[in-house]
C-alpha angles and dihedrals in degrees: 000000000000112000111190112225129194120272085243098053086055097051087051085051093044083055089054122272128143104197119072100203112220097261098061092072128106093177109095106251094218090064094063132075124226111267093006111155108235144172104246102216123180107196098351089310125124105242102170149310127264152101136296139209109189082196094067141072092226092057110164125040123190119221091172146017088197104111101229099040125155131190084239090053086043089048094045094044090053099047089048115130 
């Protein structure tokens, strides 16, 4: 699933930060599903990977910044000798 974020809330990513706050969402929250694994876009861009938890403030986290990642390639990459 693709959820769109503000331009603000990528530049923040691009600085560093891992955390996207609610309101930095323009993908409706009722549309996602806790702990779903998603692309994060800003203006059609891709931004990151991670999870999201419409509940929270804290509602997106990014795990990447690599465009294609999956939860099985993350896994993989962390648990690398």
């Amino acid at each position: 699933m693709i959820v769109e974020i503000t331009p603000r809330a990528a530049a923040q990513i691009k600085s560093g930060s891992l955390w996207i706050f609610a309101n930095e969402f323009l993908t409706k929250m009722s549309a996602l599903t806790p702990g779903a694994w998603v692309n994060f876009e800003s203006k059609g861009k891709f931004v990151g990977f991670g999870y999201v938890n419409p509940h929270s403030l804290i509602a997106g986290r990014i795990c990447s910044l690599t465009a294609g990642s999956t939860v099985a390639t993350e896994a993989a990459l962390a648990n690398a000798p």
